[in-house]
Structures are given as C-alpha cells and as structure tokens.
N, C-alpha and C positions, 0 to 999 in steps of 0.2 A: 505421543512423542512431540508433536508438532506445539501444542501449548505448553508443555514444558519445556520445550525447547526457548520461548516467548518468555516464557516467566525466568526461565533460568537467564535471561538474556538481561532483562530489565532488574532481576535481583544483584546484578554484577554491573549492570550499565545507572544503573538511575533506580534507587531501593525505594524514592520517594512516590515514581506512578505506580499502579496496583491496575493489574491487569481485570477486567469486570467479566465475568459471567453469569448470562442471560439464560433462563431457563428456557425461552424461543429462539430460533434461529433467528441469525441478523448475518445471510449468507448474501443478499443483497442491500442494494442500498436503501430501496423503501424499509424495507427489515429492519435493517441497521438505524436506520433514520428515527421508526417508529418506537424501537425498541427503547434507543438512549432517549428520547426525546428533543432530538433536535433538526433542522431540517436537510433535505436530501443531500446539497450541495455541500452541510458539512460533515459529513461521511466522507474520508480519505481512505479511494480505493489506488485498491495498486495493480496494473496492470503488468503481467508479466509478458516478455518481447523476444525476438530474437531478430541480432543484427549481424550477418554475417555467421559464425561458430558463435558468437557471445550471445549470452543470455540477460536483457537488463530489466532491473524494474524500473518503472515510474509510477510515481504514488502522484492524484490529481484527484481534486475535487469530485464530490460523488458527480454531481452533474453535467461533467465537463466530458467532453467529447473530443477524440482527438483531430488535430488539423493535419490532415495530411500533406500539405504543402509545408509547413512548418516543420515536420516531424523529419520530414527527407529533406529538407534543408542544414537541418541538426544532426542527422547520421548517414545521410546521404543514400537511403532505399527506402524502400516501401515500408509499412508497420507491418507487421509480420509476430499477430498472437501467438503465444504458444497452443499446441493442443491440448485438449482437456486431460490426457493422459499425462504428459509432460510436464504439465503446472506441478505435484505435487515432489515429485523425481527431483526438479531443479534448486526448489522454494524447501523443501520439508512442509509443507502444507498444504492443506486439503485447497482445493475451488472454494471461494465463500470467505474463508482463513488469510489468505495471500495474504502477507505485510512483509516491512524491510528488515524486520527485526529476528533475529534466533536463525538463521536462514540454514539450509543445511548444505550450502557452496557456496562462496561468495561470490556475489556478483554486479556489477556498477548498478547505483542507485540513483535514481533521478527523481526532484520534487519538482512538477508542475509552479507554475508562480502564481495560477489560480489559487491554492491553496492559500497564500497571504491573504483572502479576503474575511479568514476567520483568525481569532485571539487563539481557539481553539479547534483542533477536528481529530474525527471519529475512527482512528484507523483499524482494519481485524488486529487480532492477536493470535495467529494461528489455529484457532477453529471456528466453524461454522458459527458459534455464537461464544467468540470470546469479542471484544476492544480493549483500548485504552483510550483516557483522553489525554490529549498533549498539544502542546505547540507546535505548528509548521517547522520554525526556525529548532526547536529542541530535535523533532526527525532529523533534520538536517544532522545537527550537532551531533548523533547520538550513533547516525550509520556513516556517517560520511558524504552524505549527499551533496550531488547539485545541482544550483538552481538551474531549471530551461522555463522556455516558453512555448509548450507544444499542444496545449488546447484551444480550441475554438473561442473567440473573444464571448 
C-alpha cells in the first residue's frame, strides 16, 4: 500500500521522477547510501515528530543530526520522535520507507536547509528499499514544504 501509495503520488504529481527499486534493503542510510551509489549525507531521511497533537515531518540530510537548541527555538519544545509503532499509523509507511510523499494524513512538512548542499538527494519512497532521486527545492515544490534550519552545522 504504502509504495503505491508513493508511486500513485509521483504518477499525478511529477510523471517525469520514476520511483527505483532495489532488490536490497536501503532502510537506512548507509543502505540507502550503498545501494544508490552515493554518499551518506546525500540520503534525504525524513524524520517523523510530534509537536504538541501535531505530527510533522522533516526531511534532513542523511548525516545531519538534529540541534536541539535550534529545533525548540523553531517549535518551541523538545524533539519528540514518534514511536516505532506510530511511524507507520501516521506516514502510511513502513520504518526504513518514511518520506513526504503519498502520506496517508497530512501533515506539515519541513526541509532541513542541509539538504541544499546536494543538486540532488536520495529520499525513501515508501518501502524499505524503494527511492527517488530529486531536487531539494523540487521536495519543496512538490509537498509544500518549508525551509528551517534545525540540524547541527
């Protein structure tokens, strides 16, 4: 459900990216990394959060770590992951899968400004070994996102 959800998303949002699937997993980021061929940092993972009732994502650099002075100056409390339970319930995807795209509830989408440091990055596509590759600013474009500054320099 969850990568057709991704594919149905990108078949109606943008018929031009083609979602990739890997016969190995690329549930994390060395995976991810290894698998597409490129390096850690350009894997766009999306961390799923909750702030208050709301549930948001941020999509950041594989490598980037969040700053949590920054993070609670931006929403004003602590980062607060979801549970491993919960990721799937909120996203319509699996752990591993998480991305902004096909979601099965909407919910605010936030792009790291890490992520400008690639032309291109690696984000899931709803399963454990799907991607696409895309532009930062095209994520933006294509969920709604906005730009913050919540990773670690």
């Amino acid at each position: 459900m969850s990568l057709a959800s991704v594919k149905d998303f990108f078949s109606q949002h943008a018929p031009d990216i083609d979602v990739i699937e890997l016969r190995q997993s690329t549930a994390t980021v060395a995976l991810a990394a290894e698998g597409h061929g490129v390096e850690p940092a350009q894997i766009a993972k999306t961390l799923a959060l909750r702030v208050g009732d709301d549930v948001i994502l941020i999509v950041t650099r594989g490598d980037a770590r969040l700053d949590n002075k920054k993070y609670k100056a931006r929403f004003g409390t602590k980062a607060r992951m979801l549970g491993f339970d919960e990721v799937e319930a909120e996203t319509g995807h699996p752990v591993g899968g998480v991305c902004p795209f096909g979601l099965a509830k909407p919910h605010s989408i936030y792009c790291d400004l890490s992520l400008k440091a690639y032309d291109i990055v690696v984000p899931a596509a709803g399963a454990t070994n799907a991607a696409v590759h895309i532009s930062p600013s095209r994520i933006v474009e294509l969920t709604g996102a906005e730009w913050i500054d919540v990773s670690e320099a």
